[in-house]
DOMAR-944366 format. One record per residue (C-alpha): chain; x, y, z. Coordinates in nm, 2 decimals. Each point is the difference from the previous one (the first is absolute). Layout:
BEGIN
+-----+--------+--------+--------+
| mol |      X |      Y |      Z |
+-----+--------+--------+--------+
|   A |      X |      Y |      Z |
...
+-----+--------+--------+--------+
! end
This chain:
BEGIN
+-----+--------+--------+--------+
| mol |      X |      Y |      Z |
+-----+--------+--------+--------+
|   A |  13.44 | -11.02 |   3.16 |
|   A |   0.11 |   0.04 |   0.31 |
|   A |  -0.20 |   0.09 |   0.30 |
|   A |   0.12 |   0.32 |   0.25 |
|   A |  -0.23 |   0.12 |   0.27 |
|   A |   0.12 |   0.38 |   0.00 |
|   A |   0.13 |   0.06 |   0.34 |
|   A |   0.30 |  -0.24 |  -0.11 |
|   A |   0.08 |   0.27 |  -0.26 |
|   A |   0.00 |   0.26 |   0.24 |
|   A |  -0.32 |   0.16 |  -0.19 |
|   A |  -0.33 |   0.19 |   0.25 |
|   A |  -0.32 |  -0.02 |  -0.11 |
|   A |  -0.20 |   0.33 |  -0.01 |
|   A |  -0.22 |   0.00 |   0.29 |
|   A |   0.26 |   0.20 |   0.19 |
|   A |   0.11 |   0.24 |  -0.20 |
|   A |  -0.35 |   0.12 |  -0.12 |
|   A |  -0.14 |   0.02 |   0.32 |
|   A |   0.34 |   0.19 |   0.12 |
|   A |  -0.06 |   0.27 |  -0.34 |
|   A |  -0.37 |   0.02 |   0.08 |
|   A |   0.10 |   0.10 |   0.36 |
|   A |   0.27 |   0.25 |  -0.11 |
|   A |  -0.15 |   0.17 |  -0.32 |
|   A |   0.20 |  -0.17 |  -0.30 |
|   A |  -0.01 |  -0.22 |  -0.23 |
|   A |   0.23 |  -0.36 |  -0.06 |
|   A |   0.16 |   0.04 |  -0.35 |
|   A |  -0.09 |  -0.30 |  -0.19 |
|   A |   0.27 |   0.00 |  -0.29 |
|   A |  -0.04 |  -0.30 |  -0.29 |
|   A |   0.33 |  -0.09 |  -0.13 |
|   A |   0.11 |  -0.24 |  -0.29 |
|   A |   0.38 |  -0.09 |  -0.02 |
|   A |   0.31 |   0.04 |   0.30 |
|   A |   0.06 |   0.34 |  -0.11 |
|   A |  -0.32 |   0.17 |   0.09 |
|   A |  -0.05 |  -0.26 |   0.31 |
|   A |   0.33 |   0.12 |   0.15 |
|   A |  -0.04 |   0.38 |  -0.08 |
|   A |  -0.37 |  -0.01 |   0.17 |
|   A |   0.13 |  -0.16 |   0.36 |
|   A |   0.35 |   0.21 |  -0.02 |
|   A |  -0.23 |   0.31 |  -0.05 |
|   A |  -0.25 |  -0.11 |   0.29 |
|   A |   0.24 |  -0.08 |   0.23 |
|   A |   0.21 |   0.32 |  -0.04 |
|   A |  -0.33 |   0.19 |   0.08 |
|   A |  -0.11 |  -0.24 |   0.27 |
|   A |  -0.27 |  -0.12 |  -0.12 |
|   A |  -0.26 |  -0.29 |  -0.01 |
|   A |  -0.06 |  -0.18 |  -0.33 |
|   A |  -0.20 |  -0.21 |  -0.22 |
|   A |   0.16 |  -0.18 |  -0.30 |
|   A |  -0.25 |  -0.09 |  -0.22 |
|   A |   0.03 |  -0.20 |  -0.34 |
|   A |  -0.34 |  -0.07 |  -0.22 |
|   A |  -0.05 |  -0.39 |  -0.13 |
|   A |   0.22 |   0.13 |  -0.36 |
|   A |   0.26 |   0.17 |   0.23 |
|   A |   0.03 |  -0.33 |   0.19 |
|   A |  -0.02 |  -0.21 |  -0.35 |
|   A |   0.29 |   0.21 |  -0.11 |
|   A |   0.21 |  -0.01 |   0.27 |
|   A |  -0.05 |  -0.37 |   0.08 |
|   A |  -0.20 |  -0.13 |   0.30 |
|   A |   0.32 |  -0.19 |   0.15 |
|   A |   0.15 |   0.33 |  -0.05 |
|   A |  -0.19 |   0.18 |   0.23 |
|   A |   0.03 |  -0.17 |   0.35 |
|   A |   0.38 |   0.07 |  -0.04 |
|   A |  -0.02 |   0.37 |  -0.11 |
|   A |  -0.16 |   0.06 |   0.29 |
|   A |   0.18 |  -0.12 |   0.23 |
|   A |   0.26 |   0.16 |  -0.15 |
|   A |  -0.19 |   0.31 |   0.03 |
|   A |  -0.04 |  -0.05 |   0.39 |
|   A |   0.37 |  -0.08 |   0.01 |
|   A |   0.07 |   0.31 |  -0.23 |
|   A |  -0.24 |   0.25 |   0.18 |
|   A |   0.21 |  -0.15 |   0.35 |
|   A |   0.35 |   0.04 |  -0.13 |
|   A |  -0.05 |   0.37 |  -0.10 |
|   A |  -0.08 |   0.09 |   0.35 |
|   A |  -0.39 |   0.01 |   0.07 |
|   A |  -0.17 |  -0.34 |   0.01 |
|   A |  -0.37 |   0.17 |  -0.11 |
|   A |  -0.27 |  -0.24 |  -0.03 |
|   A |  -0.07 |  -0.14 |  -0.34 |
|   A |  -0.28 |  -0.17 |  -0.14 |
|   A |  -0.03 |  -0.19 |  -0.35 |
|   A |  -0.34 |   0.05 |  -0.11 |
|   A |  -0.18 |  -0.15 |  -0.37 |
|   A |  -0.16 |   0.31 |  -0.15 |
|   A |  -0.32 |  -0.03 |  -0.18 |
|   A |  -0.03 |  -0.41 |   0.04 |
|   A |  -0.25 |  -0.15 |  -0.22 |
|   A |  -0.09 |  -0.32 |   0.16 |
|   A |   0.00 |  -0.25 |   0.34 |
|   A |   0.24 |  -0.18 |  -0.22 |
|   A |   0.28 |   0.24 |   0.00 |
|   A |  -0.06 |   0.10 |   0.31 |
|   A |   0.06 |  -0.28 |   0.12 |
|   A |   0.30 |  -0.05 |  -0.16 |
|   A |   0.12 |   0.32 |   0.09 |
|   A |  -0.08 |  -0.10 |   0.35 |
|   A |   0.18 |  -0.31 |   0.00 |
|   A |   0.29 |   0.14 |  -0.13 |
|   A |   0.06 |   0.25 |   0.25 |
|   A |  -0.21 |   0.33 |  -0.06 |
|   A |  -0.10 |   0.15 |   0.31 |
|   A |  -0.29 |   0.20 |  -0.11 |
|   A |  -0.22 |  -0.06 |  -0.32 |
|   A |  -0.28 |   0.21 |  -0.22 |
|   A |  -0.30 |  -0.18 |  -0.15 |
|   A |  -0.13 |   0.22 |  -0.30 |
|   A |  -0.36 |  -0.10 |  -0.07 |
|   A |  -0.08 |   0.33 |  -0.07 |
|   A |  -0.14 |  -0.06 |  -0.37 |
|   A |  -0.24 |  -0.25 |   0.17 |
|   A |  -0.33 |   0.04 |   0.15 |
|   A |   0.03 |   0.14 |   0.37 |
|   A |  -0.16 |  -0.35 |   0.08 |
|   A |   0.29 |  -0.22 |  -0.19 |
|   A |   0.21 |   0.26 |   0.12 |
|   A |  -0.07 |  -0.09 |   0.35 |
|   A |   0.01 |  -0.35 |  -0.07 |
|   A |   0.35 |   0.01 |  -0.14 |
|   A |   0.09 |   0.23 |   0.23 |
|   A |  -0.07 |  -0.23 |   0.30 |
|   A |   0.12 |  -0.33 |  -0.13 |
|   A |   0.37 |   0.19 |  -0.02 |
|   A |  -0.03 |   0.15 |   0.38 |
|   A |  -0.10 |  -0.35 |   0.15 |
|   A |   0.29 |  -0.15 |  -0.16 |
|   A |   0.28 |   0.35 |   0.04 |
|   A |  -0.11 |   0.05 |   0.39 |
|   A |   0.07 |  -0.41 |   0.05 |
|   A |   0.36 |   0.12 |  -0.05 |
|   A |   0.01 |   0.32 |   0.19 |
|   A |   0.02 |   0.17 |  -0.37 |
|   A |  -0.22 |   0.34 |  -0.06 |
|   A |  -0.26 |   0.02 |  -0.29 |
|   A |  -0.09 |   0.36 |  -0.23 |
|   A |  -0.35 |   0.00 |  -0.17 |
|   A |  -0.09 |   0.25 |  -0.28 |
|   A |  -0.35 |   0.17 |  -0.03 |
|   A |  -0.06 |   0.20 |  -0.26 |
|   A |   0.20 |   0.03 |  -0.33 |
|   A |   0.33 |   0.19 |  -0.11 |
|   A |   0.03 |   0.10 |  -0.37 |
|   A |   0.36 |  -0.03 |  -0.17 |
|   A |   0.23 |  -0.26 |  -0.11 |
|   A |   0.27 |  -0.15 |   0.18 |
|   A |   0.13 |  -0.33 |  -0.02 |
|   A |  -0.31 |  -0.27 |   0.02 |
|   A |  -0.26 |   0.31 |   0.09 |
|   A |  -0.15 |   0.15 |  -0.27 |
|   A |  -0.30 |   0.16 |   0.04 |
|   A |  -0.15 |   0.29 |  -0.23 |
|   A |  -0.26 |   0.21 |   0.29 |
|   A |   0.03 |   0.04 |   0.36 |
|   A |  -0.28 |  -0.11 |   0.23 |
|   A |   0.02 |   0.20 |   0.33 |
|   A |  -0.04 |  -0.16 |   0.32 |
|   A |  -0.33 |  -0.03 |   0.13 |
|   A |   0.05 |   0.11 |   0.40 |
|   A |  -0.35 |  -0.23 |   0.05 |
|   A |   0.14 |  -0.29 |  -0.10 |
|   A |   0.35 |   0.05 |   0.23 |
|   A |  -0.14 |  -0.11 |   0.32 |
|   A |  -0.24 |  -0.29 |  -0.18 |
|   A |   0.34 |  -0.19 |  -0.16 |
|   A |   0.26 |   0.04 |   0.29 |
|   A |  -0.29 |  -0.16 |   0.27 |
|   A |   0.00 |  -0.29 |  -0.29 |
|   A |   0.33 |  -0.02 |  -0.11 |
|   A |   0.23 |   0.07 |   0.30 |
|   A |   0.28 |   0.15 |  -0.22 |
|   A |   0.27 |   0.16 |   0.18 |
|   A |   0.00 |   0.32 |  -0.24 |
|   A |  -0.20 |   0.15 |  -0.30 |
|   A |   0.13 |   0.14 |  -0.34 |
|   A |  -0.28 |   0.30 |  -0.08 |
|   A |  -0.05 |   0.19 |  -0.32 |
|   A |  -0.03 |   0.42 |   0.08 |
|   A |   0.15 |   0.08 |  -0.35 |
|   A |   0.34 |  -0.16 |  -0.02 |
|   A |   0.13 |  -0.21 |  -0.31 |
|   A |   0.26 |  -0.27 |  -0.08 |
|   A |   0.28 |   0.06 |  -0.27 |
|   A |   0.20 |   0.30 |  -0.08 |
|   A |  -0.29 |   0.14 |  -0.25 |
|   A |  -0.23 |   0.08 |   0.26 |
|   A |  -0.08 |   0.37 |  -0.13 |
|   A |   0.01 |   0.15 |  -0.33 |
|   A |   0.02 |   0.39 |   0.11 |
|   A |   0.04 |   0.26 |  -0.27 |
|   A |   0.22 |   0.31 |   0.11 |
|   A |  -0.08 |   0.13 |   0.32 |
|   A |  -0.25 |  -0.28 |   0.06 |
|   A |  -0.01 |  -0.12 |   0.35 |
|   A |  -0.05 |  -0.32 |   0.11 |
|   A |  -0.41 |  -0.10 |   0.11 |
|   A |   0.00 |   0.00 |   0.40 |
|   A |  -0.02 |  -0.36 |   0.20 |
|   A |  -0.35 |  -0.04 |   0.13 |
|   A |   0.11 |   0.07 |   0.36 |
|   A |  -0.37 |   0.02 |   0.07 |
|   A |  -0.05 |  -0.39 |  -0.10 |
|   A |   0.31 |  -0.07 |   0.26 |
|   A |  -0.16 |   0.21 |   0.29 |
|   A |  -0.35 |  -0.14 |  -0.03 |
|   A |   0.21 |  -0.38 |   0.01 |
|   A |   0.20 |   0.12 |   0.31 |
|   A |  -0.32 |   0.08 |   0.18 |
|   A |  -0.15 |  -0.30 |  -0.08 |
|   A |   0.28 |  -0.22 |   0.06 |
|   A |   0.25 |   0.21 |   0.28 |
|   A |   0.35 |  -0.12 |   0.05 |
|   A |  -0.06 |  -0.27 |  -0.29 |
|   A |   0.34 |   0.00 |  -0.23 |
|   A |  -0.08 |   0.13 |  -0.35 |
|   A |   0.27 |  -0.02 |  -0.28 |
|   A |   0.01 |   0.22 |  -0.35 |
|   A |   0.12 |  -0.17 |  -0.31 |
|   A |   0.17 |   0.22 |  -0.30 |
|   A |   0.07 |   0.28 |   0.19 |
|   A |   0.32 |   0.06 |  -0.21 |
|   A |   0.08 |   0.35 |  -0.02 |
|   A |   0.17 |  -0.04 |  -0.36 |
|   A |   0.29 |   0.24 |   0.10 |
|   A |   0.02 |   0.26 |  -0.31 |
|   A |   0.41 |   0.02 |   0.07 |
|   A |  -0.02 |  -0.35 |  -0.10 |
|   A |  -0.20 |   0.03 |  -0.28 |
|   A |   0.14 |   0.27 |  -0.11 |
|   A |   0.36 |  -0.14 |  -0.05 |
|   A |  -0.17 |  -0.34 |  -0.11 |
|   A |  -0.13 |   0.18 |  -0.32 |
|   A |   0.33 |   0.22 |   0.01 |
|   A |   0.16 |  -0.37 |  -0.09 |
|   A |  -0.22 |  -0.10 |  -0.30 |
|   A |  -0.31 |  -0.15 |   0.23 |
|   A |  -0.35 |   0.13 |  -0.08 |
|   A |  -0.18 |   0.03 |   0.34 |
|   A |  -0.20 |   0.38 |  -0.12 |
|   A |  -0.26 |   0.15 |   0.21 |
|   A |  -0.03 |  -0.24 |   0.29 |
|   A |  -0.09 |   0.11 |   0.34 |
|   A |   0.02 |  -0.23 |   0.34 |
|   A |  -0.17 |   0.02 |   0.32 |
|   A |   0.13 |   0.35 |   0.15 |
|   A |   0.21 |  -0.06 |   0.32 |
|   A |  -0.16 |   0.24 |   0.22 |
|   A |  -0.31 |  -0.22 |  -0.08 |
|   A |   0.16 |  -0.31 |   0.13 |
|   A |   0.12 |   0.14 |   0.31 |
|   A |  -0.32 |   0.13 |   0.09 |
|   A |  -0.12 |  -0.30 |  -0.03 |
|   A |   0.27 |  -0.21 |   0.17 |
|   A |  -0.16 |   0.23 |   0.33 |
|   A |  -0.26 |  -0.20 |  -0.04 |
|   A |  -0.15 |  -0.38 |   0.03 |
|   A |   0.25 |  -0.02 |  -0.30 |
|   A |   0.29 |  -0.18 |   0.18 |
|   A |   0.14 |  -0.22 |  -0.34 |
|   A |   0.08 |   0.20 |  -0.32 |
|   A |   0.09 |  -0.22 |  -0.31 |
|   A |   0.31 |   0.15 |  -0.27 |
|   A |   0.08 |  -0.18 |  -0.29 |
|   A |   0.01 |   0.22 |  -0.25 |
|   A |   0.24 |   0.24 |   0.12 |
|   A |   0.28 |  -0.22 |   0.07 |
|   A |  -0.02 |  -0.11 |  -0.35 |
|   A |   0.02 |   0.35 |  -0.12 |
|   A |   0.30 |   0.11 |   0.19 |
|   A |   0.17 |  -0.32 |  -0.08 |
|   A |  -0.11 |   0.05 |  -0.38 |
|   A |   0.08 |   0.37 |  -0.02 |
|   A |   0.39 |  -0.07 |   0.12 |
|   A |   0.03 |  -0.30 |  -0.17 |
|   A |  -0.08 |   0.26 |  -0.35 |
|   A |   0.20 |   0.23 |   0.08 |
|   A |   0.32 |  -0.23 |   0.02 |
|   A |  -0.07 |  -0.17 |  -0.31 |
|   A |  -0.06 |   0.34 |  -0.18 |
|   A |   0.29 |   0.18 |   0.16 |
|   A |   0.26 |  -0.33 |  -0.02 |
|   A |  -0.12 |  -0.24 |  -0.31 |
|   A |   0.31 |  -0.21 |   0.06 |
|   A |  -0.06 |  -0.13 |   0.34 |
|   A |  -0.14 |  -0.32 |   0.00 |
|   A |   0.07 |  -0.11 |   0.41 |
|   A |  -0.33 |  -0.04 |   0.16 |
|   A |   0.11 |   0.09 |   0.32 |
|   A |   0.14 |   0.35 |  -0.16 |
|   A |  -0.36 |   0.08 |  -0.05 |
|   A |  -0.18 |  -0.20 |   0.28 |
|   A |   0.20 |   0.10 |   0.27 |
|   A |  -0.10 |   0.39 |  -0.11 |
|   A |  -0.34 |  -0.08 |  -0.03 |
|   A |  -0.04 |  -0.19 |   0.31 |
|   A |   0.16 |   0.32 |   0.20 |
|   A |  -0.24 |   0.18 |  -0.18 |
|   A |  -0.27 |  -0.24 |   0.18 |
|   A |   0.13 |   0.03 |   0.34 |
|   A |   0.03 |   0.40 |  -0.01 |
|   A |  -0.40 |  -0.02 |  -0.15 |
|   A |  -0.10 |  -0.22 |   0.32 |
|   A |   0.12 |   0.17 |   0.23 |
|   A |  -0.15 |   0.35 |  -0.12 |
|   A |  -0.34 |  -0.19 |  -0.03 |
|   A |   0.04 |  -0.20 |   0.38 |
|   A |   0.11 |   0.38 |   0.12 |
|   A |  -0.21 |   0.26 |  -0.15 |
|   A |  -0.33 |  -0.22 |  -0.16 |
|   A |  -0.03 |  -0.25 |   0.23 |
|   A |   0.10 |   0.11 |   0.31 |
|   A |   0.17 |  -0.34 |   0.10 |
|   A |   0.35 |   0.10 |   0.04 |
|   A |   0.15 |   0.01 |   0.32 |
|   A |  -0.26 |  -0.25 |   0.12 |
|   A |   0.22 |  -0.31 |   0.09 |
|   A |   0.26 |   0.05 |   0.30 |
+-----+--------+--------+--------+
! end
């Protein structure tokens, strides 16, 4: 395959853009994508609201789409972000990488930042692995994302049944022997749409915003990242299961939540599953309400302005990144 170094694609790597949220109380979107549709709809919608972003693909996102693929999509997403008017900065970032081996590669092929998930080690291994992927990432100017602690919930190659919180103690002890650029914590969030089961009137459990504060004191001005902070958005839901889907009684993480804690050291907030669910719940509704139609583009092209309309109310009321890039 061949080799890009990512300035040639026009890609950042994080270092900037973190420091620049951390310093103006909001948080980097960090939006995973998996085909051209969502990829396009996620930098349109960013770029309309002025805002920084991280694309992010996990190692099956990237096996999907095809690692040649992905230098060339994101260029094109540079180009794309440029031609609509604001050239925001863009990162391309492996989610939830589970070796030096494909980080590597994704390295080599022109990623400009990179997560290491040795979570589901021992805090020792974790470190080791942990290290052995900064050395080689900040040899090529490229950031690294370590993981302490453990998210429940399914989503792609994660699956893991119970949460472990975040020990604050242990913070301070793995960035002095790691040197990671930024840290993915666990206060209460989940991956996958299913995070919640709520019955009526149920209301979400709280984020353990006690676990981020006692990190922030222990580590100040040090970039911390949430995973699975999904809201599961109930209109889409809703009209998913309207449209023969079977999605009942799921809850996200509430969006006043998330902005609260974008105020914070959180300055990189990771949605997957809600771009799939606003795709998924137009997509439905087209097929329900026109059988016939068999175009993919009469039913991407909806779903994709679906996308950019969900981005942008996410970068401008959640996240508090809109407006950010001049």
């Amino acid at each position: 395959m061949k080799k890009y170094h990512y300035p040639q694609l026009g890609l950042v790597n994080t270092r900037a853009m973190l420091q620049q949220a951390m310093e103006g109380g909001f948080a980097v979107p960090a939006y995973n994508f998996n085909n051209m549709e969502q990829l396009q709809a996620i930098v349109l919608g960013c770029a309309r609201s002025a805002s920084p972003v991280i694309l992010q693909v996990s190692g099956s996102a990237r096996n999907y789409i095809g690692p040649s693929f992905l230098p060339h999509m994101a260029q094109a997403a540079v180009d794309l972000a440029r031609e609509s008017g604001t050239a925001i900065p863009i990162a391309l970032h492996l989610d939830h990488g589970s070796s030096f081996a494909l980080a590597k590669e994704c390295i080599d092929s022109g990623f400009s930042s990179v997560m290491i998930d040795a979570s589901h080690h021992s805090f020792a291994d974790n470190v080791t692995l942990t290290r052995q992927v900064v050395a080689y990432a900040h040899d090529h100017d490229v950031t690294v994302e370590a993981e302490l602690g453990i998210l429940a919930g399914i989503e792609d190659e994660v699956i893991a049944e119970h949460s472990t919180y975040t020990r604050p103690e242990e913070v301070e002890r793995f960035l002095e022997q790691t040197g990671v650029d930024s840290l993915a914590i666990s206060i209460g969030t989940s991956h996958g749409a299913f995070k919640f089961k709520l019955q009526p009137g149920e209301e979400p459990p709280p984020l353990r915003f006690d676990i981020l504060e006692a990190i922030e004191k222990r580590v100040p001005g040090f970039p911390i990242v949430l995973h699975g902070a999904s809201s599961v958005t109930r209109e889409h839901v809703e009209m998913i299961n309207r449209f023969g889907g079977r999605m009942d009684n799921t809850a996200g993480i509430p969006e006043e939540q998330l902005r609260r804690a974008a105020a914070s050291a959180v300055c990189k907030v990771n949605i997957d599953s809600d771009g799939r669910l606003a795709m998924t719940a137009i997509i439905r509704k087209i097929f329900a309400e026109q059988p016939a139609e068999f175009d993919p583009r009469k039913y991407l092209g909806p779903a994709r302005e679906e996308l950019i309309e969900m981005v942008i109310h996410k970068n401008t009321t959640v996240l508090g990144s809109a407006g950010r890039v001049e």
